[in-house]
N, C-alpha and C positions, 0 to 999 in steps of 0.2 A: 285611814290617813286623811281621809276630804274630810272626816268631824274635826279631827285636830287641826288641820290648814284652817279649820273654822273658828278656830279657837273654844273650842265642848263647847259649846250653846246649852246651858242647862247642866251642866257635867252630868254625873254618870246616869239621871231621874232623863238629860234629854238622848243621851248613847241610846239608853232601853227605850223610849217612846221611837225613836226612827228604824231600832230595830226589828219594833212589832210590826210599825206600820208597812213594813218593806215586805211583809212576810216570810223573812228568810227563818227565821229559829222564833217559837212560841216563847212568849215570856209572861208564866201564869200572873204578876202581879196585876197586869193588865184585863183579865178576867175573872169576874164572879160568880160563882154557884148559887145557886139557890135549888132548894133542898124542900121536898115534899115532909108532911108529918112522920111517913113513915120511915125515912131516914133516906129514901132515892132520890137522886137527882133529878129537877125540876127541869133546867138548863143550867146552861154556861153561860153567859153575856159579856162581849167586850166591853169595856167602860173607857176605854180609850178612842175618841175618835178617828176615824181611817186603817183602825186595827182591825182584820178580816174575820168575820164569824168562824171559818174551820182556816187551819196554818196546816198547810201543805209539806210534803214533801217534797226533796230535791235529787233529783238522779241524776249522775255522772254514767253519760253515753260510752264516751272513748276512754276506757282505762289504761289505754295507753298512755295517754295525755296525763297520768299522776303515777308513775311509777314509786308508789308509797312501798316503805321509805326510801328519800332518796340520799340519805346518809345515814345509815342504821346505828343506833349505841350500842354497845359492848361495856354490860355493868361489869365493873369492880368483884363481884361477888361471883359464884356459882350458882345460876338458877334451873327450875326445873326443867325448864324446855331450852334446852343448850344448840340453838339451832338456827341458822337463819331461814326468815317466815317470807314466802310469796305469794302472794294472793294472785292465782290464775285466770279466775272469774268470779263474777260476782251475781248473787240472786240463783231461786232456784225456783224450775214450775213442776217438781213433782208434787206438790200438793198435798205432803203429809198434812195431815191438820190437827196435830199437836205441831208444828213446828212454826214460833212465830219468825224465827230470822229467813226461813223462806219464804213466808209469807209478805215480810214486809221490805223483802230487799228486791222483788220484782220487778221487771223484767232480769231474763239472765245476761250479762256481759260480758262476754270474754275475752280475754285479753291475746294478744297476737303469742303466736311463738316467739318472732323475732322478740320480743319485748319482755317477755319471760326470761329467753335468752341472757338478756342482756340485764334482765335484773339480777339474775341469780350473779352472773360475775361480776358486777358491781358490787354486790353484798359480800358478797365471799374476799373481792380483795379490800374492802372497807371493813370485815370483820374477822375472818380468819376462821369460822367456824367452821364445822366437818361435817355438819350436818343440812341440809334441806328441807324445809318442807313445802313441800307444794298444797296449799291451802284454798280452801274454799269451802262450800257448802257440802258439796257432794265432788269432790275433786276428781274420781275418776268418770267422770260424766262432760267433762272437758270434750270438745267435737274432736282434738287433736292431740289429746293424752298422749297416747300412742308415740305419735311422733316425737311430742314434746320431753318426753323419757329417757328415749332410745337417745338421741341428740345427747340430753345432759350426762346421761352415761356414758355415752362415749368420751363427753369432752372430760370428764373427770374419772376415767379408767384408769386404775394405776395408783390414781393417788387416795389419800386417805377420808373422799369426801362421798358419801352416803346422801341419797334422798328414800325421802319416807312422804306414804299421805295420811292424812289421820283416818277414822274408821269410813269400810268402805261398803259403797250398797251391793249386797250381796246379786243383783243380777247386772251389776256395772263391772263386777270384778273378771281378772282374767287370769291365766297361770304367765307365759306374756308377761304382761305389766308386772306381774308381783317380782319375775326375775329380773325385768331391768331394774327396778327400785330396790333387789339384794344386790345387783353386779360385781359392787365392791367384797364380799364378804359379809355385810354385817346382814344375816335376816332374822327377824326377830318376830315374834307372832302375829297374828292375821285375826285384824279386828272388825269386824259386821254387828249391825245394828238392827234385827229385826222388829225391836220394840214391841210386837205383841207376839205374846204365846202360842195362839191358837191363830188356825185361819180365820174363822169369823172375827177376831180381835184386829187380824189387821185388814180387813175388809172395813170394819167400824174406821178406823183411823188413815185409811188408805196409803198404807203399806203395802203396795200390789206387790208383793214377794211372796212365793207358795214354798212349803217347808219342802215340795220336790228342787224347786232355786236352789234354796239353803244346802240339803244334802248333796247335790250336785257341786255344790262350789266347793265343800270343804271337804269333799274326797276329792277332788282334783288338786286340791291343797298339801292335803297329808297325803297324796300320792305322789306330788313333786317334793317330798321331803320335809315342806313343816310340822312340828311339833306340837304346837299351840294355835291356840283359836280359842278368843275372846268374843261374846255376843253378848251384845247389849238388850235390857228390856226395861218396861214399866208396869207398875204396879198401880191400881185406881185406875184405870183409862174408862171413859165412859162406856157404859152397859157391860162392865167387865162382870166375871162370877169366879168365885174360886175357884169352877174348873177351868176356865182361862187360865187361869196362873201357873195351877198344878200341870198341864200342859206344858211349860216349860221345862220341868221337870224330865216328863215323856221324850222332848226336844235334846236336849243337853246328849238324855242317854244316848239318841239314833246316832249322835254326832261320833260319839268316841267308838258305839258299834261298826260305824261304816268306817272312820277312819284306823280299827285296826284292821279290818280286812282289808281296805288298799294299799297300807302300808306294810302288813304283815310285821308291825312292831304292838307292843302295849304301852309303850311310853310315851304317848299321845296324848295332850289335856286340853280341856276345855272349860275355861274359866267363866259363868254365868254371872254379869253383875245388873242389879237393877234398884230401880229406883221410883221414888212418888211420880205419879203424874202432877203436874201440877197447871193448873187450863191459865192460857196467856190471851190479852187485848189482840186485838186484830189478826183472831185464826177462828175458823168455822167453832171453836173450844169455848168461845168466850162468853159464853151462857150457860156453860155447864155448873152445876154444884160440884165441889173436889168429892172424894174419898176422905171420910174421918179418920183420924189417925188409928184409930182403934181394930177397925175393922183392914187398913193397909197393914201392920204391922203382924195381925196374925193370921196375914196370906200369905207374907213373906217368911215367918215359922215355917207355916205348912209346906212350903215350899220346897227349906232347907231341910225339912222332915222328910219332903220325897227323895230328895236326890241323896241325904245319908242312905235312906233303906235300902236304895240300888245296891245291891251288895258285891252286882259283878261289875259293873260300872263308878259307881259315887264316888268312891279313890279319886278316878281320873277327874274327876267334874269339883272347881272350885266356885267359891260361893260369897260375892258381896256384896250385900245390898246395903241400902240409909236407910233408917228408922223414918217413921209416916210424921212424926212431930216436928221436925226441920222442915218436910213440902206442907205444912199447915201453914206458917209463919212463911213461907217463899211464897203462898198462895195468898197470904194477905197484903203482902210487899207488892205481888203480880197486878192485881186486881183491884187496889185501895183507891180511896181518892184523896185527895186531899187533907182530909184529916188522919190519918194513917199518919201523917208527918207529924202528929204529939207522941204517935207511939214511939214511933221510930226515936223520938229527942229523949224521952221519959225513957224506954230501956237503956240509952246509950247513959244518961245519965247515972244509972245505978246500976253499971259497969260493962254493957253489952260490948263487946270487943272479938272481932274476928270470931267471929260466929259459924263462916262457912268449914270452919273448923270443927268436927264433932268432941273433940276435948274443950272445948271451949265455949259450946251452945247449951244455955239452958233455958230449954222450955217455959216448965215454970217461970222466970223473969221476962219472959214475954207476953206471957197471958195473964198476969198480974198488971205490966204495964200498959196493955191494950184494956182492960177493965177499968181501969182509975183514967187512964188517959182521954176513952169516950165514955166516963160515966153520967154524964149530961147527953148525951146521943142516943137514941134510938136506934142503935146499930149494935154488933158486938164481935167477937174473931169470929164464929158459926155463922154471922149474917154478912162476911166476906167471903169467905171463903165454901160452907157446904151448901149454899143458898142455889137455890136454880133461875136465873131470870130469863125473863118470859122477851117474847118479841118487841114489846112496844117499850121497853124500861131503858133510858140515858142512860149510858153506858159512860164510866170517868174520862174515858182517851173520844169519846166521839165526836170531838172537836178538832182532833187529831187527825189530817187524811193523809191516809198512807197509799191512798191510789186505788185500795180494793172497797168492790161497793157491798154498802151492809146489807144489801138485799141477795148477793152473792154468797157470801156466807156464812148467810142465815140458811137458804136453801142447800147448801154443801153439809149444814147440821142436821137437815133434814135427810137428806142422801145418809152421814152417818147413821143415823138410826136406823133407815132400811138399808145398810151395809151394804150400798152402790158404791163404786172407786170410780175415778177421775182420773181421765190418763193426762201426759205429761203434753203441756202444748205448745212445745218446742219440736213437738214432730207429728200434733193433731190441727185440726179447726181449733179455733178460739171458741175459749168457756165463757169470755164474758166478764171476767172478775173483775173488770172496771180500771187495770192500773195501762196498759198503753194508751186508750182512751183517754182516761181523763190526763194522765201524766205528758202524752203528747213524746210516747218512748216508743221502743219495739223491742222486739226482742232480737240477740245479735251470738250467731253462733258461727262456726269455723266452714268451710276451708279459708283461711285469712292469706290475701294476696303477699304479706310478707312473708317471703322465707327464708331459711334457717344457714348461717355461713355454714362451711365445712367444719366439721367438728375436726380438732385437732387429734396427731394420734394418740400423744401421751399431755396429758394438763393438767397443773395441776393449782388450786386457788391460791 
């Protein structure tokens, strides 16, 4: 509003010069690459003056203070997630390190009950939906889940309105919580994410979940009556081997063993889906070389080779994974720099379209347009994406500060290779990783002096 009272000074060339300069949003025209012979990055340079060498990030403390949205739409259409979304907290410090959205949404925030409360009925009477979700990183990890549950169940007992969390970490889950989130009727299966196969797998990636966790939760599961149970993994994860994989296989089976003995039914399944690893900027991963698609593809065979041969089990155990040549092409989008953006124009041009669609993704016109697009380059898809760089090599986002410092992890890469795990420092000492420090935040978790009205006895949205 104060550039337009100004009357645009320079229209849109001076909007982006005060925007750089402010530091609020990076606006790459304003900086230049320059580029070593062998095709890495030299630096970055502003070329703008008063425009910052690294643009920072910006954290909102009180998420109370943005009850997002605060008038939610309701498309026209039927979409796939028919649900109104509430974000409970925000930021997460368990420290997976494949996972860049916790890595770079740190510290964690959470948001009061009361104000939970009071979004969820705003949305409900602004949308009319039947559904909840209560959203976040790791949603059942809330200091005040519990509460914040029981309450919304109460108030919405009776009538036709349902909450759900998306998948949940198998040592955060409870039997509890799962039944206030069925209360209504509707319960439908029980999704965990242990992401690696083997223990040593998730010791590398620090997934501190022991497959003693896992069989523990999901016979407390199919002992209170569910059916189903969905677990999540990845294929390529750094220093994997095919018996890492094949491991999952061994996994699946314990699963539907233990849950027909607590259940004493056979109608119990366990649906196995997984997927490429693919390594992201600002997570201890971002020096990794990917998995070639060659060798991911026929671990995920062997895979679904173990779980048919179960011959007393594989029935119960379903099976989907993505092919390794869509996380090749994700891994060059992830990790590119700036010239990555010819590819991206050149495939779109000779007809790339909704691509996250696997009817719709072809290979081939990717790796044709990435050839011709940097064929002047000393670069090519294998020197994005399977390449390993070393400590001292400019990295495309390192101009980018998200709060965590690179010398954190870089050492956290080091921990994964001698598979040390990092516990969660929402309830340890401080590791160090650089984002309250530099960012001038903390970390903000419950009991919150707000509390909750009386829940009514019958409500309904």
């Amino acid at each position: 509003m104060l550039f337009r009272s100004e009357g645009c000074p320079d229209g849109r060339t001076g909007l982006l010069e005060r925007i750089a300069r402010s530091g609020v949003a990076y606006v790459p025209r304003f900086y230049d690459v320059e580029y070593l012979a062998d095709g890495r990055i030299r630096r970055v340079v502003p070329t703008l003056s008063g425009a910052p060498w690294r643009v920072a990030k910006h954290t909102l403390m009180d998420l109370d203070e943005w009850p997002y949205p605060r008038a939610p739409l309701v498309p026209l259409a039927e979409t796939v997630h028919e649900r109104m979304s509430v974000e409970i907290f925000r930021g997460c410090t368990r420290g997976c390190r494949f996972c860049q959205a916790g890595m770079i949404t740190r510290p964690v925030r959470e948001r009061s009950k009361a104000g939970i409360a009071e979004m969820v009925r705003n949305g409900l009477e602004a949308t009319g939906y039947e559904e909840v979700g209560l959203l976040s990183l790791s949603s059942a990890d809330h200091s005040e889940i519990a509460d914040i549950t029981t309450y919304l169940a109460d108030c919405y007992s009776g009538s036709q309105t349902s909450l759900s969390l998306p998948s949940t970490r198998v040592d955060a889950f409870n039997i509890d919580l799962a039944n206030e989130l069925s209360r209504n009727g509707r319960r439908s299966g029980l999704t965990f994410a242990p992401e690696g196969g083997s223990e040593r797998m998730r010791k590398v990636i620090n997934k501190q979940v022991t497959e003693e966790d896992l069989i523990r939760t999901v016979a407390a599961a199919y002992g209170a009556g569910w059916r189903q149970v969905k677990l999540y993994f990845m294929c390529g994860l750094p220093t994997e081997t095919d018996e890492d994989v094949l491991q999952i296989a061994r996994l699946a089976a314990e699963v539907i063993r233990v849950g027909r003995q607590v259940s004493g039914r056979r109608d119990i399944r366990c649906t196995v889906s997984i997927g490429g690893f693919v390594p992201k900027p600002h997570t201890p991963f971002q020096w990794v070389g990917q998995l070639d698609h060659e060798t991911t593809d026929a671990r995920l065979i062997a895979l679904r080779d173990a779980i048919r041969a179960n011959r007393e089990y594989g029935k119960s155990i379903g099976y989907r994974y993505h092919g390794g040549q869509a996380g090749i092409i994700e891994g060059l989008l992830s990790r590119g720099d700036r010239r990555v953006g010819r590819v991206i124009r050149l495939a779109w041009e000779r007809g790339a379209r909704f691509d996250g669609w696997s009817e719709h993704f072809d290979f081939e016109r990717w790796t044709l347009a990435t050839d011709d697009a940097l064929s002047d380059e000393p670069v090519d898809l294998d020197w994005y994406t399977l390449r390993e760089r070393d400590h001292a090599e400019v990295l495309p986002w390192d101009h980018l500060d998200s709060g965590l410092d690179r010398e954190w992890l870089w050492e956290d890469w080091q921990d994964a290779l001698a598979e040390v795990g990092v516990e969660d420092c929402r309830w340890t000492p401080c590791f160090d990783c650089g984002v309250c420090d530099q960012m001038g935040t903390h970390i903000q978790v419950g009991p919150t002096d707000l509390g909750l009205p009386a829940a009514p006895a019958m409500s309904s949205p």
